[in-house]
Backbone as CSV, one residue per row, in Angstrom:
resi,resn,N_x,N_y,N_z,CA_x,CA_y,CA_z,C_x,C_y,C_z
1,UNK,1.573,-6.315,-11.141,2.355,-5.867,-10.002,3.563,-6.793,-9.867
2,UNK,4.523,-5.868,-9.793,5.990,-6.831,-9.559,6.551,-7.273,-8.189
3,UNK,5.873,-8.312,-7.860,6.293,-8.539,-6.542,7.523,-9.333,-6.097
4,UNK,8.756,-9.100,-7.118,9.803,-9.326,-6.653,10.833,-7.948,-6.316
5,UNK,9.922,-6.836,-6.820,10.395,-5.546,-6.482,10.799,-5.436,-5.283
6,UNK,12.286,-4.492,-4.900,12.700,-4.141,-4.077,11.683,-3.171,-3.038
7,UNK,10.511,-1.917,-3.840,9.515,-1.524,-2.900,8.292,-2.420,-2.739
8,UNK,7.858,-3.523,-3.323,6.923,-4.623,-2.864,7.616,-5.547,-1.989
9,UNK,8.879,-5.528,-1.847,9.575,-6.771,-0.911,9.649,-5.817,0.557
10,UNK,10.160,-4.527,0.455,9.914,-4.151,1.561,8.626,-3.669,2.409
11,UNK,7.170,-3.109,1.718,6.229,-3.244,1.818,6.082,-4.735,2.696
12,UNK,5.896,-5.522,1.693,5.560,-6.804,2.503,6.494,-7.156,3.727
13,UNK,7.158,-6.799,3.971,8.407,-7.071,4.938,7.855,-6.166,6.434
14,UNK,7.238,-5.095,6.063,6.730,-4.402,7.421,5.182,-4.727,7.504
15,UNK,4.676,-5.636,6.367,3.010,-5.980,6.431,3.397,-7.571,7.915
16,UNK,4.353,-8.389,7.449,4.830,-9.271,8.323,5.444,-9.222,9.760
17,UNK,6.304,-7.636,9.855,6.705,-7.431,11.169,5.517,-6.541,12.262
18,UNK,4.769,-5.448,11.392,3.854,-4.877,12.215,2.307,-4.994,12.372
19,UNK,2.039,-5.828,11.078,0.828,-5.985,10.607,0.084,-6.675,11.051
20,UNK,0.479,-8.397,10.365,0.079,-9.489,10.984,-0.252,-10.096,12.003
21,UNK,-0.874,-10.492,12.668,-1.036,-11.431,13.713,-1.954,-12.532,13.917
22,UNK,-1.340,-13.534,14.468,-1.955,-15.049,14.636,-2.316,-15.087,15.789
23,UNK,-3.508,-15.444,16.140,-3.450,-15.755,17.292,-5.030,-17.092,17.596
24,UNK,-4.964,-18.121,18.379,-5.571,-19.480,18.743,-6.724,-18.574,18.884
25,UNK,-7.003,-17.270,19.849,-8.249,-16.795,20.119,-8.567,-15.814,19.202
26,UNK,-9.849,-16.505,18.199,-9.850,-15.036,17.502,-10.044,-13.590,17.964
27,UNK,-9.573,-13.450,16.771,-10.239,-11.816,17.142,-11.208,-11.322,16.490
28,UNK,-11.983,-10.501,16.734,-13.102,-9.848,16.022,-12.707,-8.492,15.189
29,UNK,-13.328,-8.611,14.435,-13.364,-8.079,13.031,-14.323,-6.895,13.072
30,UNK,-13.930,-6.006,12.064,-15.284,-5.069,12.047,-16.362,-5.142,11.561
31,UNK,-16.316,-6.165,10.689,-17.292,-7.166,9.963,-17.828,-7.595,10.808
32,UNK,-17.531,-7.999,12.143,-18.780,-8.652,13.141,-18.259,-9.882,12.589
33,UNK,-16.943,-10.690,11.900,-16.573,-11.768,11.598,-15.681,-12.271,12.529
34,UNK,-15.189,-13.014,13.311,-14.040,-13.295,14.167,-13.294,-14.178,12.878
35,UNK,-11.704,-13.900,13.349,-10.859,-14.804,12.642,-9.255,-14.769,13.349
36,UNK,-8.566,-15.701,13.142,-7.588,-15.908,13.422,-5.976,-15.212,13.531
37,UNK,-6.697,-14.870,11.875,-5.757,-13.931,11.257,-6.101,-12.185,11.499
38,UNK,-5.436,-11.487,12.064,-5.389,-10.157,12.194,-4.851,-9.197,11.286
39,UNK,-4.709,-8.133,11.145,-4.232,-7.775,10.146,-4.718,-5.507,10.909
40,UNK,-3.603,-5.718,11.398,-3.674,-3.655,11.914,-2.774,-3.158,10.968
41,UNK,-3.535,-2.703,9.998,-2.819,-1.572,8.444,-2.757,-0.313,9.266
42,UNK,-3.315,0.073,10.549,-2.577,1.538,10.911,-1.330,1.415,11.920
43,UNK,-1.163,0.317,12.007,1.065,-0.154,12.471,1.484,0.493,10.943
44,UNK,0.938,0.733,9.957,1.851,0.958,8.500,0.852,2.459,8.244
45,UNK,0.502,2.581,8.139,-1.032,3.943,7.672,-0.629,4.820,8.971
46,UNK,0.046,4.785,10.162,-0.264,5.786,11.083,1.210,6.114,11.705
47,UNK,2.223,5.865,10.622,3.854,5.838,10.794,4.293,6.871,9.711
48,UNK,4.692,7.773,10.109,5.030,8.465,8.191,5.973,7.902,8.031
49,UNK,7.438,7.334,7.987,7.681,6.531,7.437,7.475,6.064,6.166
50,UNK,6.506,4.572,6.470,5.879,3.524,6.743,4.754,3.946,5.529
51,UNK,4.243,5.146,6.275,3.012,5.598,4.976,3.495,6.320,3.462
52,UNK,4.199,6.675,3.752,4.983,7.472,2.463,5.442,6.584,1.386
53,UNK,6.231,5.053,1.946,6.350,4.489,1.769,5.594,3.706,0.553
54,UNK,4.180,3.443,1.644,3.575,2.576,0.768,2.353,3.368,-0.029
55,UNK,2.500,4.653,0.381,1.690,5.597,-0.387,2.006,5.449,-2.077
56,UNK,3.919,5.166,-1.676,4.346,5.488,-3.261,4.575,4.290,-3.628
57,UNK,3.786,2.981,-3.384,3.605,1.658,-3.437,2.168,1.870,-4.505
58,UNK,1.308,2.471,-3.461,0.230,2.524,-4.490,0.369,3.193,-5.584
59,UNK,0.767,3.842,-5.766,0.957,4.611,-6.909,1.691,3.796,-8.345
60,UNK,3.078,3.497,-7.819,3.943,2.415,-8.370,3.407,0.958,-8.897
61,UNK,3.059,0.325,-8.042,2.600,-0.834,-8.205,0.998,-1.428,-8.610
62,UNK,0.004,-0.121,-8.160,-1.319,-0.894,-8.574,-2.132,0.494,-9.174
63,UNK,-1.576,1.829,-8.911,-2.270,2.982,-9.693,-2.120,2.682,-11.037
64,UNK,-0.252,2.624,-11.388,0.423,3.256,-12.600,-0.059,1.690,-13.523
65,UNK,-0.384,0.546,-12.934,-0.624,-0.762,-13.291,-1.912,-1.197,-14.109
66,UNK,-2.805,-0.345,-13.528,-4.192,-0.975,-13.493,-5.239,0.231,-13.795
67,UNK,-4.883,1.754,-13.322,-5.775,2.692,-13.456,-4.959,3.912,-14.992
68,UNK,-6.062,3.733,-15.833,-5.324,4.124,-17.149,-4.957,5.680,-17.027
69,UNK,-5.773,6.437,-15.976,-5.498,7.758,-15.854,-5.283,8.216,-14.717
70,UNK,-4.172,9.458,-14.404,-3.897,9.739,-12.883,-5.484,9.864,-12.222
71,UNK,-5.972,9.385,-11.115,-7.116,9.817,-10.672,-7.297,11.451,-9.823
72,UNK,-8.400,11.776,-9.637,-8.786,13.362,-9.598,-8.478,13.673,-8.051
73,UNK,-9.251,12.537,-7.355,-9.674,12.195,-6.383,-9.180,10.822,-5.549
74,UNK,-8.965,11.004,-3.880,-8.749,9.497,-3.331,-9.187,9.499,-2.283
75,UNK,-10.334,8.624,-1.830,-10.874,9.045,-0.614,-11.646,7.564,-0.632
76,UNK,-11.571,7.422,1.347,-12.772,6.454,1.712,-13.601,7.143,2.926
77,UNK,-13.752,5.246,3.306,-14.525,5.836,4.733,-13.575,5.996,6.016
78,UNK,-13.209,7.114,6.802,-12.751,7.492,7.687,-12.709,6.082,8.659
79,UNK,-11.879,5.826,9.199,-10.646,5.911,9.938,-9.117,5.243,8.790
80,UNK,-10.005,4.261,8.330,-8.783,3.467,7.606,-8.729,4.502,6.163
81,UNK,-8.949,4.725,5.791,-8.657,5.458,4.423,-8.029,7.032,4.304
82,UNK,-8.286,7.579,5.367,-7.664,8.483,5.863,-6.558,8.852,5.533
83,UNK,-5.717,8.368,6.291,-4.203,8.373,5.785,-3.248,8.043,4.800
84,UNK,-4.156,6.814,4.278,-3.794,6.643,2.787,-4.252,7.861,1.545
85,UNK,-5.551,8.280,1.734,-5.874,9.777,1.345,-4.850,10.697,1.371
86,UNK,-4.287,11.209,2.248,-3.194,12.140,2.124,-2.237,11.869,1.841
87,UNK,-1.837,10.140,2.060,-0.297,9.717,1.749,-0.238,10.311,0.222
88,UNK,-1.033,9.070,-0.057,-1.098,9.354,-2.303,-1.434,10.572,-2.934
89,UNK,-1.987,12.008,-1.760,-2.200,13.219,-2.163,-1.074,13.716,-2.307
90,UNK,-0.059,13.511,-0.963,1.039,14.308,-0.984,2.064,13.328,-1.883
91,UNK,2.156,12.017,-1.862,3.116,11.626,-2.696,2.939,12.298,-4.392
92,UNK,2.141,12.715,-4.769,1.268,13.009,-6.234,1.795,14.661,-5.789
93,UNK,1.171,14.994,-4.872,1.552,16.398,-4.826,3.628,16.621,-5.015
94,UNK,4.325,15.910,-4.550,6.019,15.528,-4.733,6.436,15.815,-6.022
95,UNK,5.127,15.410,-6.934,5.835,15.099,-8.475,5.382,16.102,-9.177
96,UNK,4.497,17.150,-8.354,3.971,18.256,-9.327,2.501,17.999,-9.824
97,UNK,1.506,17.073,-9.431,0.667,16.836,-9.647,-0.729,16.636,-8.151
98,UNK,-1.851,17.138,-8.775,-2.753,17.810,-8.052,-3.956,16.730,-8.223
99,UNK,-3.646,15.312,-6.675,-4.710,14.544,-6.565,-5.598,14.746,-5.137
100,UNK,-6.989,15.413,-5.126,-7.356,15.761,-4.065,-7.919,14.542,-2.834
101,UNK,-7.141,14.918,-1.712,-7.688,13.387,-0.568,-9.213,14.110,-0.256
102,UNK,-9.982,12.901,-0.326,-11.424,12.736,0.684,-11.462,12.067,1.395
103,UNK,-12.268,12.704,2.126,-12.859,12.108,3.722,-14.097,11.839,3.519
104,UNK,-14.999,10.938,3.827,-16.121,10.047,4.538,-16.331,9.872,5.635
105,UNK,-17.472,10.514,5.874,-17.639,10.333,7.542,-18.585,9.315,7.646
106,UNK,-18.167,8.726,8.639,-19.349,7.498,8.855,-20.829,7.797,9.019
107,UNK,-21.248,9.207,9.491,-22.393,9.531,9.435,-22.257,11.382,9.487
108,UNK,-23.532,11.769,9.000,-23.411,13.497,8.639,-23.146,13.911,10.156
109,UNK,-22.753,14.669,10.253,-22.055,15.407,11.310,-23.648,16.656,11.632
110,UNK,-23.991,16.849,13.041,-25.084,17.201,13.276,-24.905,18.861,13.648
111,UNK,-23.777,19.096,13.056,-23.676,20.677,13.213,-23.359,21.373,12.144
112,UNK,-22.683,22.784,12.212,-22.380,23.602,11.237,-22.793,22.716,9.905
113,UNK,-22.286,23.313,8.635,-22.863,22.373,7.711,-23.253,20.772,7.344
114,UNK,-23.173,20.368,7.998,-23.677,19.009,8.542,-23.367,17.630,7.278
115,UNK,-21.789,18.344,6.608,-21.316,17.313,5.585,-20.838,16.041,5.572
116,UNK,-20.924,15.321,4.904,-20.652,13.887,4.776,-19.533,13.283,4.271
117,UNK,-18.921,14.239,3.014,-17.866,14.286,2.742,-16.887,15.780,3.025
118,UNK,-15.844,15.499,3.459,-14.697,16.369,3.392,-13.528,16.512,2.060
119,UNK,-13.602,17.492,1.634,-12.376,17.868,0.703,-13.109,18.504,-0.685
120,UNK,-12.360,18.641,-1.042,-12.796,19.347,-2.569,-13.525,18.896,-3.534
121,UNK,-14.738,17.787,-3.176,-14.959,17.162,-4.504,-15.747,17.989,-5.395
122,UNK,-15.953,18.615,-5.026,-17.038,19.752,-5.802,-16.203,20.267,-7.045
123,UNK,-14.614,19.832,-6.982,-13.972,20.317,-7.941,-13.489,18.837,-8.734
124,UNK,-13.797,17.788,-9.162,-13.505,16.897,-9.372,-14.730,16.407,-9.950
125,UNK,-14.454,15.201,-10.592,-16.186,14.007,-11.075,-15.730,12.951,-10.811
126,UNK,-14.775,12.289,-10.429,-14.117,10.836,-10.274,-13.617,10.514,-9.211
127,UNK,-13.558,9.598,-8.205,-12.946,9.098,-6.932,-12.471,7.698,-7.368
128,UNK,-10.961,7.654,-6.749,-10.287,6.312,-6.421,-10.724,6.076,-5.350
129,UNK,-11.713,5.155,-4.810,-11.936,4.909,-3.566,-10.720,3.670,-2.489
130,UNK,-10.232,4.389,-1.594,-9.607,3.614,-0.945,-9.471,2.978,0.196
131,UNK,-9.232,2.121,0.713,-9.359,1.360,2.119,-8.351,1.066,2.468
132,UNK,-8.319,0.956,3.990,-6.828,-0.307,4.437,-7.082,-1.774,4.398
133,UNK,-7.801,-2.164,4.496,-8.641,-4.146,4.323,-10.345,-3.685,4.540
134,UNK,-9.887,-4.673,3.431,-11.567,-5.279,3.041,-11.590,-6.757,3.324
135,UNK,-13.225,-6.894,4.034,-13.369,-8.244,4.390,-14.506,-8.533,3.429
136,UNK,-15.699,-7.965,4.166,-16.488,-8.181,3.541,-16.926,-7.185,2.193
137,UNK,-16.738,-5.899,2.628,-16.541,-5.114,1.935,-17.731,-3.474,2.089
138,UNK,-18.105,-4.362,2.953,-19.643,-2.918,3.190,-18.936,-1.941,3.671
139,UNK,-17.944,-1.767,4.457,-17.191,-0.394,4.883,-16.731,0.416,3.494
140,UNK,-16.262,0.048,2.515,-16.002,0.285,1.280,-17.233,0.851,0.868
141,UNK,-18.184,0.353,0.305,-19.369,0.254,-0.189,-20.151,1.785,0.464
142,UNK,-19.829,1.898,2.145,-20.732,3.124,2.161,-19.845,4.152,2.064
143,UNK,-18.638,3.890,1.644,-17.937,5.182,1.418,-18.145,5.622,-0.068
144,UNK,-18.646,4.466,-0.822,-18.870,4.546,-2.449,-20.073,5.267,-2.816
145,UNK,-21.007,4.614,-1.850,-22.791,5.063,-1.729,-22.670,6.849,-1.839
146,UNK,-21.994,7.006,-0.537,-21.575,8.796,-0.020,-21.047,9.739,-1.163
147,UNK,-20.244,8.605,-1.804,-18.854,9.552,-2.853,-20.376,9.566,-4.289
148,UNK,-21.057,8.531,-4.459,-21.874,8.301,-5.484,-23.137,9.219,-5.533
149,UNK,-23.716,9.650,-3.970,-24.536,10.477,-3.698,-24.295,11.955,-4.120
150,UNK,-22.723,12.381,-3.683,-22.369,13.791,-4.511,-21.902,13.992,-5.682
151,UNK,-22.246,13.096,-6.277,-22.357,13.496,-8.136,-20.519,12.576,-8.763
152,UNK,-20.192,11.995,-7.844,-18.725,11.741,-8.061,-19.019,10.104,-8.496
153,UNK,-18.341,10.003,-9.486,-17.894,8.675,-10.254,-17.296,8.055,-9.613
154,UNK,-17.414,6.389,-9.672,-16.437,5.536,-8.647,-16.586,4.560,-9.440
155,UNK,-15.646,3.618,-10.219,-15.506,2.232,-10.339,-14.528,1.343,-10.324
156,UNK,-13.429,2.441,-9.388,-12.185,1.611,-8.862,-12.172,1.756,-7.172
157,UNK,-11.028,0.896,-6.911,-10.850,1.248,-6.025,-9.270,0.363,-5.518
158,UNK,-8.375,1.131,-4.215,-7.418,0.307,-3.818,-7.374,-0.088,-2.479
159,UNK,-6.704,-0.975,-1.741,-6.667,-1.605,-0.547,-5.101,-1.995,-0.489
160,UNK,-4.960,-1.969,1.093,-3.823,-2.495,1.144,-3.857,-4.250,1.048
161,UNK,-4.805,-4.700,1.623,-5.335,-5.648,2.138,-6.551,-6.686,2.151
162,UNK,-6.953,-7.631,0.720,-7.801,-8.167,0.754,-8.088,-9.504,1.398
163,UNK,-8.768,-9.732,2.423,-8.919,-10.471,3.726,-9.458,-12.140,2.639
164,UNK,-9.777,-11.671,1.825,-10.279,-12.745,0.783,-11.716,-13.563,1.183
165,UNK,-12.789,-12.533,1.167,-13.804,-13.176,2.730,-15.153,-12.777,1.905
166,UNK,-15.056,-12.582,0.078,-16.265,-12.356,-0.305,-16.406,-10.367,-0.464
167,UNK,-15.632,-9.641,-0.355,-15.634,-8.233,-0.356,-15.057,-7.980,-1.567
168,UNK,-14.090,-8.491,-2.492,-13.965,-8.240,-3.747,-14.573,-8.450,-4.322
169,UNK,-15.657,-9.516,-4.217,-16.401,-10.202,-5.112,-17.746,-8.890,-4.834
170,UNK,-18.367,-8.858,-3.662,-19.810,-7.948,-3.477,-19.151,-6.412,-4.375
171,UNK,-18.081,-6.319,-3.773,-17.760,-5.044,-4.059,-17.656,-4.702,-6.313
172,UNK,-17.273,-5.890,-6.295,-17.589,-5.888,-8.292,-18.968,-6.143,-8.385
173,UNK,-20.209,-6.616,-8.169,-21.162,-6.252,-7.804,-21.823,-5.235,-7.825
174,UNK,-21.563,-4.171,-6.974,-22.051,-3.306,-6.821,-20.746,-1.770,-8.256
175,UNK,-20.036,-2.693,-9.024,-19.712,-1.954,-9.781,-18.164,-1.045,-9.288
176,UNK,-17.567,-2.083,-8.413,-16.280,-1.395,-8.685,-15.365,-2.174,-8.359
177,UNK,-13.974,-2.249,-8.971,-13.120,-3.108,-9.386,-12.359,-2.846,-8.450
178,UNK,-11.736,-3.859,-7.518,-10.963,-3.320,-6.428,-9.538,-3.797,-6.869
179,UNK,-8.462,-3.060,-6.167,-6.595,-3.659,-6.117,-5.885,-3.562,-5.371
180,UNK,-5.624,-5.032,-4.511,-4.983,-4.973,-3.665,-3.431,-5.150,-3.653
181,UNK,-2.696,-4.548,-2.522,-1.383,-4.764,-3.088,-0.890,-6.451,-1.746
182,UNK,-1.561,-6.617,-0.929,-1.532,-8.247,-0.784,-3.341,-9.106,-0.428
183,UNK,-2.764,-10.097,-0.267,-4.335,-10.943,-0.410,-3.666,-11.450,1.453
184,UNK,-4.377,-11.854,2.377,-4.469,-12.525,3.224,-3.829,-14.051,2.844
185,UNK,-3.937,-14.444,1.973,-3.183,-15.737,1.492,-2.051,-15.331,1.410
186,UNK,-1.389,-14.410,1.267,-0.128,-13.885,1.227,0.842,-13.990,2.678
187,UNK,0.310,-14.672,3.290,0.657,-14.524,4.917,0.817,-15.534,5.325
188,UNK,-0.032,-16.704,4.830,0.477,-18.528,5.344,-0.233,-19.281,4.528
């Protein structure tokens, strides 16, 4: 990844103005971790703008980099992956090419068909699994479990954001290679 690039310099440039935050009192984490450092990827994930942006960040900088074939599929676990799901669908969809977004629901839904995943995978065998930050990494993990349960392949995956807290590491572990386009060290 070229991070003297003009779209990695501006990426990082709105990870610093909307993203970040310091603050003496931590804050709590979804990890059930408190820390200092904050980090809200939907100030960037919930802006089209902002998302389009770094939709075609992922693609550019850590798809075209690291994943040897366009992927089929891009999907996590709902709320944070969401929007990155459709960003990299529709940025892919721009160029004439057909990558389907998934959804993960945090738990089966207790009505009408009572599915777990949303979108087309039934037409696919492979998922890029994606997140906005990983800490520890289990939010990842049950979106992998879900995508792994319906017959779909997973041994990548991307993030905007690795908190650097032991979630890249569990997450190769359990068999999938994650890429982030910054590390939490990237910040101070």
């Amino acid at each position: 990844m070229n991070k003297n690039s003009p779209q990695y310099q501006e990426i990082y440039s709105y990870m610093k103005e909307y993203v970040y935050r310091y603050s003496e009192k931590p804050f709590l984490l979804a990890s059930g971790k408190e820390s200092n450092h904050y980090f809200n990827c939907k100030e960037i994930t919930l802006h089209p703008e902002r998302l389009a942006k770094i939709s075609h960040a992922f693609i550019d900088l850590l798809i075209s980099d690291n994943i040897p074939n366009q992927p089929e599929s891009v999907g996590g676990l709902t709320l944070g992956a969401d929007p990155i799901s459709y960003g990299i669908s529709l940025a892919y969809a721009g160029s004439s090419k057909l990558v389907y977004p998934l959804v993960v629901r945090k738990e089966v839904k207790g009505h009408g068909t009572q599915k777990r995943i949303e979108g087309y995978y039934q037409k696919v065998r492979s998922c890029l699994v994606v997140d906005d930050v990983i800490t520890t990494g289990g939010s990842t993990l049950k979106a992998v479990e879900a995508l792994r349960e319906a017959g779909l392949e997973i041994t990548q995956g991307i993030c905007i954001l690795d908190r650097e807290e032991g979630g890249w590491e569990y997450l190769k572990e359990n068999g999938i290679t994650m890429y982030s386009l910054f590390k939490k060290s990237d910040f101070f």
